[in-house]
C-alpha positions as CSV (number, residue, x, y, z in Angstrom):
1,X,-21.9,-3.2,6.7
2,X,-19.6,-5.6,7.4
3,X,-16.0,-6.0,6.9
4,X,-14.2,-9.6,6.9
5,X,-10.5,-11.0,6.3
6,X,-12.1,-14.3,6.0
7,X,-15.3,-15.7,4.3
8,X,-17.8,-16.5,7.2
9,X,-16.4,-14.7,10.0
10,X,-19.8,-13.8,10.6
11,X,-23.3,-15.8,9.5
12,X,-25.7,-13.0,7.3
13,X,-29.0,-14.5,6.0
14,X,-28.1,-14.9,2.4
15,X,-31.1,-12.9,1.7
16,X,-30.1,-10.2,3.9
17,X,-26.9,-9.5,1.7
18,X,-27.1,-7.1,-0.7
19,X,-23.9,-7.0,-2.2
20,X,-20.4,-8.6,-1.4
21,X,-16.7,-8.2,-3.1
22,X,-13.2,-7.2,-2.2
23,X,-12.2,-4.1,-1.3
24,X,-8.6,-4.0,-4.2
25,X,-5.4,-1.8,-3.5
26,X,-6.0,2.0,-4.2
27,X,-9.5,1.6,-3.4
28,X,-12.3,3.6,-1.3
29,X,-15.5,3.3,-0.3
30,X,-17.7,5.4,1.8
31,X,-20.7,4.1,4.1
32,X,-23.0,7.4,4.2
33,X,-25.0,6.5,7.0
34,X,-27.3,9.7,6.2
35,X,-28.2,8.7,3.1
36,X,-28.3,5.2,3.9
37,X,-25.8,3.9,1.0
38,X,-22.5,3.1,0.1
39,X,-20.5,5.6,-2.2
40,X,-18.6,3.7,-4.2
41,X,-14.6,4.6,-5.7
42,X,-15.1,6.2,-8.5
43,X,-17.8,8.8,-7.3
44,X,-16.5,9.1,-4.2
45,X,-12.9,9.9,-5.9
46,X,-14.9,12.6,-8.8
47,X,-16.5,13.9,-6.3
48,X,-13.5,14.2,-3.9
49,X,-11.5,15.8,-7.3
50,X,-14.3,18.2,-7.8
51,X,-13.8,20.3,-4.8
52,X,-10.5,21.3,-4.9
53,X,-8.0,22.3,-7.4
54,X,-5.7,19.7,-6.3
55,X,-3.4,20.1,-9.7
56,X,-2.3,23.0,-8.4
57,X,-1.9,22.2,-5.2
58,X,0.1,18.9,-6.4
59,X,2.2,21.8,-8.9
60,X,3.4,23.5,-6.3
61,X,4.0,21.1,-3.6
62,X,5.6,18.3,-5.3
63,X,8.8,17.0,-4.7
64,X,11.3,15.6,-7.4
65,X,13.9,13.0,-6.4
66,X,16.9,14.6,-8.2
67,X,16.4,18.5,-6.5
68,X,16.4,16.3,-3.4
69,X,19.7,14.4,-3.9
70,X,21.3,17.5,-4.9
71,X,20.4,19.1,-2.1
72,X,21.3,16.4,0.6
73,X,24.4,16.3,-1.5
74,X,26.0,19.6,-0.6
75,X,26.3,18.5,3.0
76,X,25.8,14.5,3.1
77,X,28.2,11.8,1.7
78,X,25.6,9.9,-0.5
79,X,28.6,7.4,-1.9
80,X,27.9,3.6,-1.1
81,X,29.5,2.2,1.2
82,X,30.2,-1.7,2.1
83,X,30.6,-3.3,5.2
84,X,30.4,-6.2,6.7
85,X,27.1,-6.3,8.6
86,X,24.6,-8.9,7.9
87,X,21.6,-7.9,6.9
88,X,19.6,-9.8,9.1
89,X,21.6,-7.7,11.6
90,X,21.9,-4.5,10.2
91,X,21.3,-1.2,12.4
92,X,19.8,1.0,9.7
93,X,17.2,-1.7,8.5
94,X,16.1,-2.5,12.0
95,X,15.4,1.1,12.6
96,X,13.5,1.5,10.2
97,X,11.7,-1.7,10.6
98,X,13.2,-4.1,7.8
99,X,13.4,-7.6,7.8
100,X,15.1,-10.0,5.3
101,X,11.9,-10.9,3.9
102,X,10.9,-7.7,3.4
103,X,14.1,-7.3,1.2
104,X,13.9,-10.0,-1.5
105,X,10.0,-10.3,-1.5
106,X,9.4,-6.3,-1.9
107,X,12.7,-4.4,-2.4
108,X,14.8,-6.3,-4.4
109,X,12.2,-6.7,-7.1
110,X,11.6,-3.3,-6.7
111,X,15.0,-2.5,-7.7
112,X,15.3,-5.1,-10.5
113,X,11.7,-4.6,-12.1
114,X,11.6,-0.5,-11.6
115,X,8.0,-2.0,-10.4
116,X,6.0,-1.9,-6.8
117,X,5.4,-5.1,-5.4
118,X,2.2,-5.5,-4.1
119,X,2.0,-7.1,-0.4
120,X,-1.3,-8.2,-1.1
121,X,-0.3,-10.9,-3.2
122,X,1.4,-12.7,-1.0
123,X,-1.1,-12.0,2.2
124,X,-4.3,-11.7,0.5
125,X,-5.3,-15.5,0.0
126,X,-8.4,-17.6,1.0
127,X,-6.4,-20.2,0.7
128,X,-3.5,-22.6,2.3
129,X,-0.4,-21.1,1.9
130,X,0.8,-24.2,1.1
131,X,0.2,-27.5,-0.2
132,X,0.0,-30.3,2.2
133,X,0.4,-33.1,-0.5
């Protein structure tokens, strides 16, 4: 098996290949090197589903934003408050690893669209990020 960000990293006899694609977002494979084949997403993720109750275990264990908020609540100021610090230069988001970008190409949709942005779409091209003409 081989695994590539780019189309010919590596020269393979075309007749060697057997099969070639993309691996998407929320995807698995599995290379059983006993049986000599690749397990593919869906039977790897039925037969993954198969051997556990994991309903239950999800039931039980699951946490819910608003028991959370609550909780923190009671002892934690949640309010917004605004300063004066630029983002670019702002303590809490370089802890955590933030960078302006980040912001308004994955949070700030995030926020206005109630949607997850996927990364992939702006990394995962074979082509120029940008046109020369």
């Amino acid at each position: 098996m081989v695994c590539a960000s780019e189309v010919g990293a590596l020269f393979i006899e075309p007749s060697k290949v057997i099969a070639k694609g993309r691996l998407k977002p929320g995807r698995m494979l599995l290379v059983d090197t006993v049986e000599g084949r690749i397990v593919d997403d869906r039977e790897l993720k039925m037969t993954t589903s198969k051997k556990r109750n994991f309903q239950s275990w999800l039931d039980s264990n699951l946490l819910r934003m608003p028991s959370i908020v609550r909780k923190v609540q009671r002892t934690v100021d949640l309010r917004m408050k605004i300063d004066n610090i630029p983002l670019s230069t702002d303590p809490i988001l370089l802890t955590f690893g933030y960078t302006v970008e980040q912001l308004s190409l994955l949070m700030l949709p995030m926020i206005s669209d109630g949607k997850e942005v996927s990364l992939l779409q702006y990394l995962d091209r074979d082509g120029p990020c940008f046109n020369a003409d």
